[in-house]
C-alpha positions, 0 to 999 in steps of 0.5 A: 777568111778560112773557116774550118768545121769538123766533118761529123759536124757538117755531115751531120747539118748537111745531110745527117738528119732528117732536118739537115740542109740537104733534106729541107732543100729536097723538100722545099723544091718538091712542095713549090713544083706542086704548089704551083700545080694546085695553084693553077688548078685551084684558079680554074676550080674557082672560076668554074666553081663561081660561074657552073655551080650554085646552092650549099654544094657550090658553097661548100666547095667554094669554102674548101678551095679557099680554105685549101689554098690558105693552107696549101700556102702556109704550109709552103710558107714554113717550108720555106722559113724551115729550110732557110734556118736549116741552111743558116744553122749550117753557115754558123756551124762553118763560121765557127763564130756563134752556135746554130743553136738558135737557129735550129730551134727555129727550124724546128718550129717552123717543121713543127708549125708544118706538121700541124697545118699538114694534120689541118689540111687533111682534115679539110680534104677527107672532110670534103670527100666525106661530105661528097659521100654524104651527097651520093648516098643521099644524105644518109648519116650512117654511111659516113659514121665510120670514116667520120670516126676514123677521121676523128681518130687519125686526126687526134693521133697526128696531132700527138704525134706531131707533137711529140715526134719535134718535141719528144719527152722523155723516152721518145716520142709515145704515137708513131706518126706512121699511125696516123698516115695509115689510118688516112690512107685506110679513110681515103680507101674506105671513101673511094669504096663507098663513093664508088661503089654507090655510083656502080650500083646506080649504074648496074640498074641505069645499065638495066633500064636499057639506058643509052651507052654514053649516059652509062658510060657517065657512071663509068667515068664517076666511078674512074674520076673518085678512084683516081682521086683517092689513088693519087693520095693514098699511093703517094702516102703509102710511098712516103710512108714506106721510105721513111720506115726503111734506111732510105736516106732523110734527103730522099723520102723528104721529097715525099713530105714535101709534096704530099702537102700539096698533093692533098690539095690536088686530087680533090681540086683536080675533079673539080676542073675536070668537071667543069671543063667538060669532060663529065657533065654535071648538073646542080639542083637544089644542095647537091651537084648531080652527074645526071638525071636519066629516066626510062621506061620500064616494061610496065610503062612507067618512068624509072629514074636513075640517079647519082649525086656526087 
């Protein structure tokens, strides 16, 4: 049988918009490669989480990666029923014989059901780093009150923005949605930098009490571990961010929202293995996880202890 479609019609379903085949495809196959990453990271961050790490911190993390795999799942999951409406639509629109009406809308829902669960998980993820914060300033409120707040705030925006960028009222959407990305990523670079830099202080004075290299070094590589971490998602973001404000076409910046839902699943998951595998040591007592305890003597003779908690 030959079927005929006008060409702005198929160019429109197959690459037109941001929601056309060509992009769903490009960011079904982004979001599965790093959700199988985050799946085998996840896996050994639960094994190691159970067998080297007990009390509140070892709970809180064991809830967190629970919590990230259900979301880093569903999220895969919509994707995937995203990009088969969108290819269905475009088989209909060739057929010629019924509307893709029905199943754009369904693919709309399932874009819009992504959105919401992507807002979600970073609520889960910046949570975990501001509770890691919390630990290493020594359960002190005041230092995690303003990326609490700022939490608060690009958690509200996105979810409007959500909203109303798949489901616009009159006049277009009212929240720009790159809002929210920039008020995350601002977040992360206000937790790296207040997380880091309570580990470099501890680390100036371990550096004074004369401490031995490689227990300095440890602080070192606290330090390198939470940047890193909050690197990956705030460089990732600020790439999707920026090729979605430019005339990249939809196809290409779509890799980008495709990973970074997984993306903000990994970083966090990745400390937790590199830990546990050895390549920092790490200790727990009571509620929190501890790098290390060293103690000294000072030039009076009494025992000087350095610590940091993360």
């Amino acid at each position: 049988m030959d079927y005929t479609v006008s060409a702005t019609l198929f160019a429109k379903l197959w690459d037109g918009t941001p929601d056309a085949a060509m992009g769903e495809i490009t960011a079904t196959m982004s979001e599965l490669l790093f959700y199988g990453i985050f799946l085998v990271l996840a896996s050994f961050s639960v094994n190691l989480i159970h067998r080297r790490q007990a009390g509140i911190s070892g709970l809180v993390l064991k809830l967190a990666t629970l919590l990230m795999f259900v979301l880093a799942t569903s999220q895969l999951l919509a994707r995937i029923l995203a990009c088969t409406q969108s290819i269905r639509a475009l088989y209909l629109a060739v057929q010629g014989r019924v509307p893709p009406t029905d199943a754009l809308a369904r693919n709309l829902a399932f874009n819009f059901a992504e959105d919401i669960l992507l807002v979600t998980n970073n609520i889960v993820t910046d949570g975990l780093l501001i509770y890691r914060c919390f630990l290493i300033w020594g359960h002190n409120y005041y230092a995690i009150a303003a990326p609490a707040v700022m939490l608060l705030l690009s958690t509200i925006l996105s979810y409007i923005a959500a909203y109303e960028g798949d489901y616009p009222g009159i006049g277009g959407p009212s929240v720009d949605p790159r809002i929210g990305f920039a008020l995350s990523v601002l977040t992360n670079i206000v937790l790296v930098g207040l997380t880091a830099g309570r580990i470099w202080y501890t680390r100036v004075h371990a550096s004074r009490l004369g401490l031995k290299a490689d227990i300095v070094r440890r602080y070192n590589s606290a330090t390198a571990m939470v940047i890193e971490s909050g690197g990956i998602v705030c460089l990732w973001t600020i790439i999707y961010v920026i090729m979605r404000s430019t005339n990249v076409s939809p196809t290409v910046w779509r890799v980008f929202r495709g990973g970074l839902a997984q993306i903000l699943n990994i970083a966090p998951t990745l400390i937790v293995v590199r830990v546990g595998m050895g390549k920092r040591t790490v200790t727990t007592e009571s509620d929190s996880t501890e790098i290390g305890t060293w103690k000294a003597k000072s030039a009076s003779g009494s025992t000087m202890i350095a610590e940091t908690t993360v």
